[in-house]
N, CA, C and O of each residue as an XYZ file, in Angstrom:
308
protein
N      55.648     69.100    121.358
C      55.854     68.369    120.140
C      54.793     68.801    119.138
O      53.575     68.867    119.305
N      55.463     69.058    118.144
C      54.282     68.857    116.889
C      54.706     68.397    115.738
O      55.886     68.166    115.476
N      53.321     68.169    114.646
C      53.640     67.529    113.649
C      53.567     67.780    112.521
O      52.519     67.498    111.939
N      55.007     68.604    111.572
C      54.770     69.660    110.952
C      53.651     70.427    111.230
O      52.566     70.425    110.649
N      54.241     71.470    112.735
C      53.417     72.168    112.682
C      51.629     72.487    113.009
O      50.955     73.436    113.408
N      51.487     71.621    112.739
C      50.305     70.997    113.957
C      50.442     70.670    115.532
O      51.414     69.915    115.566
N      50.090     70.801    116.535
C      49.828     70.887    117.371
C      49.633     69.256    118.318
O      48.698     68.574    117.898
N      50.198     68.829    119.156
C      49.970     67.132    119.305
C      48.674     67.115    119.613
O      48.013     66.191    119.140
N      48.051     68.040    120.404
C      46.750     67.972    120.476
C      45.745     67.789    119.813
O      44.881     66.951    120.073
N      45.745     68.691    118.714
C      45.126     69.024    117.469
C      44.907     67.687    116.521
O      43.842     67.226    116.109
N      46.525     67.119    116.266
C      46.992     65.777    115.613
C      46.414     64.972    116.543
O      46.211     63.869    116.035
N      45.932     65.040    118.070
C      45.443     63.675    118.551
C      44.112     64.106    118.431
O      43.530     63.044    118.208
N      43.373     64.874    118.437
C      41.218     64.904    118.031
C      41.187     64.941    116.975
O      40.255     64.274    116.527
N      42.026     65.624    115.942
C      41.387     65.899    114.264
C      42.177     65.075    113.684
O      41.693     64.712    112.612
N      43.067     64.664    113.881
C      43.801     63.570    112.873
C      43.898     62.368    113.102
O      44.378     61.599    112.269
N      43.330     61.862    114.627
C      43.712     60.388    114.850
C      44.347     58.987    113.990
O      43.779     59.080    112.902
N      44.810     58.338    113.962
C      45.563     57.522    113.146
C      46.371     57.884    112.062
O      47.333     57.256    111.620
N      45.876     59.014    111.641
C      46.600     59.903    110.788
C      48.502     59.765    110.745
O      49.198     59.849    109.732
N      48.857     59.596    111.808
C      50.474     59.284    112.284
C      50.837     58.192    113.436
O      50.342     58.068    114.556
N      51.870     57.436    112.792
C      52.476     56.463    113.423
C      53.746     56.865    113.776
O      54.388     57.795    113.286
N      54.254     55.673    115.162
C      55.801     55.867    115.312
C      56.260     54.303    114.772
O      55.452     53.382    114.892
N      57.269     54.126    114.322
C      57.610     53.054    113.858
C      59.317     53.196    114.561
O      60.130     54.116    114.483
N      59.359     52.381    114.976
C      60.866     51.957    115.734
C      61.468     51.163    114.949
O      60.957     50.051    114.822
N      63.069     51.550    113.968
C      63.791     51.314    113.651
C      64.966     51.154    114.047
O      65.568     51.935    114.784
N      65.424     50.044    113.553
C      67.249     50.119    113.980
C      68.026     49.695    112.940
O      67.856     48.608    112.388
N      69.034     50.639    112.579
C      69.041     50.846    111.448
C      70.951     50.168    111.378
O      71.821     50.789    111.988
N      71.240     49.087    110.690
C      72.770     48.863    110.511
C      73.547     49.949    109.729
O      72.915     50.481    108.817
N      74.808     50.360    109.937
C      75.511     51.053    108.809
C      76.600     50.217    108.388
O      76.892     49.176    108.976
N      77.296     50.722    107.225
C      78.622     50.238    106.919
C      79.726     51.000    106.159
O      80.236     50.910    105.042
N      79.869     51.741    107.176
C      80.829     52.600    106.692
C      82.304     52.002    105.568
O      82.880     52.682    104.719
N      82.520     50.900    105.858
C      83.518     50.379    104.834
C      82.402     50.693    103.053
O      82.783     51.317    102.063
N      81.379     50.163    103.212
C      81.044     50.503    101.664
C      81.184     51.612    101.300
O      81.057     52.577    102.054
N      81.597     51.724     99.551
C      81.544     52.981     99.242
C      80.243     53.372     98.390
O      79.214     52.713     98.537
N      80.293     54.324     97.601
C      78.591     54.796     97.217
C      78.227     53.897     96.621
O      77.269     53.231     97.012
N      78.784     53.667     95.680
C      78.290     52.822     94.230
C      78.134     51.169     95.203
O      77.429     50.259     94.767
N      78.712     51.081     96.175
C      78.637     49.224     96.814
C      77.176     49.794     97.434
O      76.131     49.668     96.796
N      77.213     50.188     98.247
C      75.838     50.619     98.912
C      74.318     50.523     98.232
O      73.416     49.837     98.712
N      74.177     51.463     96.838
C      73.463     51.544     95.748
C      73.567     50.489     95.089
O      72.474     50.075     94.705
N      74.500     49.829     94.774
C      74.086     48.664     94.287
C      73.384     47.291     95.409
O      72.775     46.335     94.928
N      73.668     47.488     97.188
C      73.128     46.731     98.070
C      71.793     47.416     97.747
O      70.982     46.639     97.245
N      71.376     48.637     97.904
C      69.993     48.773     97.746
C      69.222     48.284     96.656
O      68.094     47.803     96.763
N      70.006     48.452     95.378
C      69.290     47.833     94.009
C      68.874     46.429     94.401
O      67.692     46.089     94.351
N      69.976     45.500     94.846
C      69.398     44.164     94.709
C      68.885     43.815     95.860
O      68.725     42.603     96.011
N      68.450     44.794     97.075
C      67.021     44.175     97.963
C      65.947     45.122     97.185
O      64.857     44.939     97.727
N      65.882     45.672     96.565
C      64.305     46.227     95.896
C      63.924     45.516     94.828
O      62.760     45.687     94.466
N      64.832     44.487     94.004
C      64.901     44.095     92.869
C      63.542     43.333     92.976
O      63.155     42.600     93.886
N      62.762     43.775     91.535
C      61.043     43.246     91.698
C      61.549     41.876     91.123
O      62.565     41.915     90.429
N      60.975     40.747     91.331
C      60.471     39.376     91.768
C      60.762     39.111     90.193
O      61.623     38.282     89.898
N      60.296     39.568     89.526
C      59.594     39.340     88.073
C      60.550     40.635     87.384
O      60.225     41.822     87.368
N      61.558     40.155     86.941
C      62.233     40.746     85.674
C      61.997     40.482     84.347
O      61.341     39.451     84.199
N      62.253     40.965     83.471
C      61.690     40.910     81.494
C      62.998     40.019     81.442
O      64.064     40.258     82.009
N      62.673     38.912     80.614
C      63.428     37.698     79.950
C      64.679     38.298     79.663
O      64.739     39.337     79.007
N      65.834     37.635     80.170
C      66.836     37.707     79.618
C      67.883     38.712     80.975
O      69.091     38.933     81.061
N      66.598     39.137     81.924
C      67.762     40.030     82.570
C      67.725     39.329     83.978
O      66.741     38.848     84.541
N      69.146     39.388     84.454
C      69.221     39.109     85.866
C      68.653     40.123     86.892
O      68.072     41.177     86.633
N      69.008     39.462     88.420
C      68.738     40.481     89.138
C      70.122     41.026     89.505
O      70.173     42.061     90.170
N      71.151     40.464     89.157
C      72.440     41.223     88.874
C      72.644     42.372     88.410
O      73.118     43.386     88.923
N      71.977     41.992     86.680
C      72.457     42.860     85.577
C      71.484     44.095     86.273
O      71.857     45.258     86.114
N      70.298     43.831     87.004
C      69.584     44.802     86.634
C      69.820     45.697     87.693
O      69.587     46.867     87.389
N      70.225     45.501     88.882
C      71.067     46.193     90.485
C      71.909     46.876     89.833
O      71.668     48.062     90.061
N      72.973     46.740     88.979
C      74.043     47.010     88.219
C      74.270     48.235     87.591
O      75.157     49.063     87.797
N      73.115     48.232     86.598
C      72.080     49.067     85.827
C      71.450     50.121     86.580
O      71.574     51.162     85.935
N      70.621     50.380     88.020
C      70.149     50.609     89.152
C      70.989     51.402     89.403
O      70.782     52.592     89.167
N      72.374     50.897     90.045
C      73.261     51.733     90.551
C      74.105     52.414     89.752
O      74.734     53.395     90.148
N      74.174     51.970     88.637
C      74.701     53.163     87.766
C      73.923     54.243     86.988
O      74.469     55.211     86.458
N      72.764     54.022     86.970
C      71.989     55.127     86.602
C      71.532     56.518     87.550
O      71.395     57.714     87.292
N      71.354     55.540     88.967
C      71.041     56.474     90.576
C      72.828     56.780     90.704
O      73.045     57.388     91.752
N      73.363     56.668     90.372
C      75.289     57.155     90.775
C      75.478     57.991     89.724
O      75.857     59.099     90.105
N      75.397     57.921     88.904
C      75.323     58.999     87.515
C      74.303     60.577     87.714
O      74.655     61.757     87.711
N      72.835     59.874     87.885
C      72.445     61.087     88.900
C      72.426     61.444     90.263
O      71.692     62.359     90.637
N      73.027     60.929     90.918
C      73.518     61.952     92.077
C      74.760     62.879     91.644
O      74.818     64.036     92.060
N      75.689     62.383     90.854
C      76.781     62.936     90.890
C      76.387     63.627     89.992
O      77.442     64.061     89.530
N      75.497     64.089     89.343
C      75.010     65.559     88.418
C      74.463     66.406     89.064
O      74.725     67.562     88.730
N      73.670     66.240     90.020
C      73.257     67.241     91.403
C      74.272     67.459     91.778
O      74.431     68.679     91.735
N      75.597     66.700     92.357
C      76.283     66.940     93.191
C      77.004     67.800     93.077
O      77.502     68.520     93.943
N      77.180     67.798     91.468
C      78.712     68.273     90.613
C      78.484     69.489     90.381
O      79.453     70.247     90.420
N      76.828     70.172     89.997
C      76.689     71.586     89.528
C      77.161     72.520     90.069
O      76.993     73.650     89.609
């Protein structure tokens, strides 16, 4: 095993703590489509404290149509 390229050895005397394993389990949902998904991600990141006047609706909304607009310009070239 190594870690990019480093050596586990190496990564365990010269880098100690340097790297973690973190155990995930991860749900999918294949029924969503892009834009449902991106907009589930917009409104769990949505910061606490929005500027007057905006939801955390409007602003997921906004989120996913700006991140869906650019992917599909990478995607499309």
């Amino acid at each position: 095993m190594n870690y990019q390229g480093i050596p586990a050895n190496e990564m365990k005397t010269k880098f100690k703590g340097e790297a973690i394993y973190t155990a995930e389990v991860d749900d999918h949902f294949p029924q969503l489509s892009v834009k449902d998904t991106l907009y589930f991600a917009a409104r769990a990141r949505a910061p606490r404290q929005l500027p007057e006047g905006i939801s955390s609706k409007c602003y997921a909304r906004h989120l996913r149509d700006v991140s869906y607009d650019a992917v599909a310009r990478i995607t499309t070239r």
